[in-house]
N, C-alpha and C positions, 0 to 999 in steps of 0.2 A: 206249646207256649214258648215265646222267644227265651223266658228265665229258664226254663229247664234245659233248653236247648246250651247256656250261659253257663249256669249249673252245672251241668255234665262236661261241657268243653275245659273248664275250668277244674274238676274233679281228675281229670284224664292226664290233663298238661301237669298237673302236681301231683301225680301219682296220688291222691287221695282214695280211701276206702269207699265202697258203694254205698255205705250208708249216706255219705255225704248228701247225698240226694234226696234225704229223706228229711224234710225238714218241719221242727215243732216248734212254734212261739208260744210264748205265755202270754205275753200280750198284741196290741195290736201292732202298739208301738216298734217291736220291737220288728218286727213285720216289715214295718218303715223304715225303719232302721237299713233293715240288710237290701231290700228294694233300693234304697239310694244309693247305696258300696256299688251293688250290680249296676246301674242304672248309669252312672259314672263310667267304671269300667268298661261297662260296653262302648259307651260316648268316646273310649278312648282317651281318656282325659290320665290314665296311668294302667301300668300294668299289673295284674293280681300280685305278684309276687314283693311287687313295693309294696300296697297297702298289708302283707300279710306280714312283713316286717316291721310295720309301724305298731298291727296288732301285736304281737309279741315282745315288743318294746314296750310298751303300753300296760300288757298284762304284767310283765316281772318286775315292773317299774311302780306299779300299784300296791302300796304301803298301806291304805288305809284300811280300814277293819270295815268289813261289812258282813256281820254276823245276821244285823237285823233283814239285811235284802237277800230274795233267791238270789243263786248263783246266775240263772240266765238272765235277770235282768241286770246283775253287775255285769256281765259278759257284753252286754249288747250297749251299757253304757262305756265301757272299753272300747267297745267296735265300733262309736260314734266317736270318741277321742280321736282313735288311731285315725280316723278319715278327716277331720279337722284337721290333724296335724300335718296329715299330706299332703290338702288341698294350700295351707298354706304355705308350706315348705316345699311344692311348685310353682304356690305367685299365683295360684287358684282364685283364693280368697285372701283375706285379710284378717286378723283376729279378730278387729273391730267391727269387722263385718257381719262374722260368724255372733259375735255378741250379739249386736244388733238385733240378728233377723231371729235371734234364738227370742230376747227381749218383745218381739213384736208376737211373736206366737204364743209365749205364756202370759202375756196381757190382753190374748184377745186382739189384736190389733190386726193378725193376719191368723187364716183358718186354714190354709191350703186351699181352699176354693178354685184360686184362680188357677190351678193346677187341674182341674176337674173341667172338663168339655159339657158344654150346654149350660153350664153354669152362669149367672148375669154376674159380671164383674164389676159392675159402676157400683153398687150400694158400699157406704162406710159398714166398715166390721164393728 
C-alpha cells in the first residue's frame, strides 16, 4: 500500500519509533483525518517536518479544557488545525474557503462522493 510505503519513508527520515507504523483510530473520521495530512504530503504540497511543526504549535497552544472528549479525538481535531493552518499560511487555501467547504459538509450539502470513482456525480446532495 502506497500509505505504508509514506508511513515508513516518513517514520525513517524523523527518526521516529517502529511503532509509528502501527496505526489505531477510534473513529473513522479520524482516519480521514490523517489520509488527507498523508494524501497532501505526498502531492507535495509541503514537507513533513512543516506540518509537524504547525502540530506542535497547535497542541501547546491549545487552552481549552476537554475533559469531556477522548484524548484521540482531541488529537486528531489538532491535527486538522495544524493542516488548515498550513495550507493557508502557503496561499493553499483561504480561511474562507476552509469555512465554506467545512459548512457544506455538515449541512449535507457535499458527502465526499465526488471523491469516490463509479460514483454519479450530477444528483443535488
Amino acid at each position: 500500500m502506497e500509505f505504508d510505503n509514506t508511513i515508513s519513508e516518513i517514520r525513517k527520515k524523523e527518526d521516529l519509533p517502529e511503532s509509528a507504523d502501527e496505526l489505531n483510530f477510534e473513529a473513522p473520521w479520524q482516519a480521514r483525518a490523517f489520509s488527507i495530512v498523508l494524501s497532501l504530503y505526498q502531492e507535495g504540497l509541503f514537507e513533513w517536518s512543516e506540518f509537524q511543526s504547525r502540530l506542535i504549535e497547535n497542541v501547546q497552544s491549545d487552552d481549552e479544557a476537554h475533559e469531556e472528549k477522548p484524548l484521540e479525538s482531541v488529537y486528531y481535531e489538532q491535527w486538522m488545525k495544524a493542516l488548515e493552518n498550513l495550507l493557508v499560511e502557503k496561499g493553499i487555501c483561504e480561511p474562507d474557503e476552509i469555512i465554506h467547504r467545512s459548512e457544506e459538509f455538515s449541512t449535507g450539502e457535499r458527502d465526499a462522493s465526488e471523491f469516490v470513482p463509479g460514483v454519479d456525480h450530477s444528483h443535488p446532495h
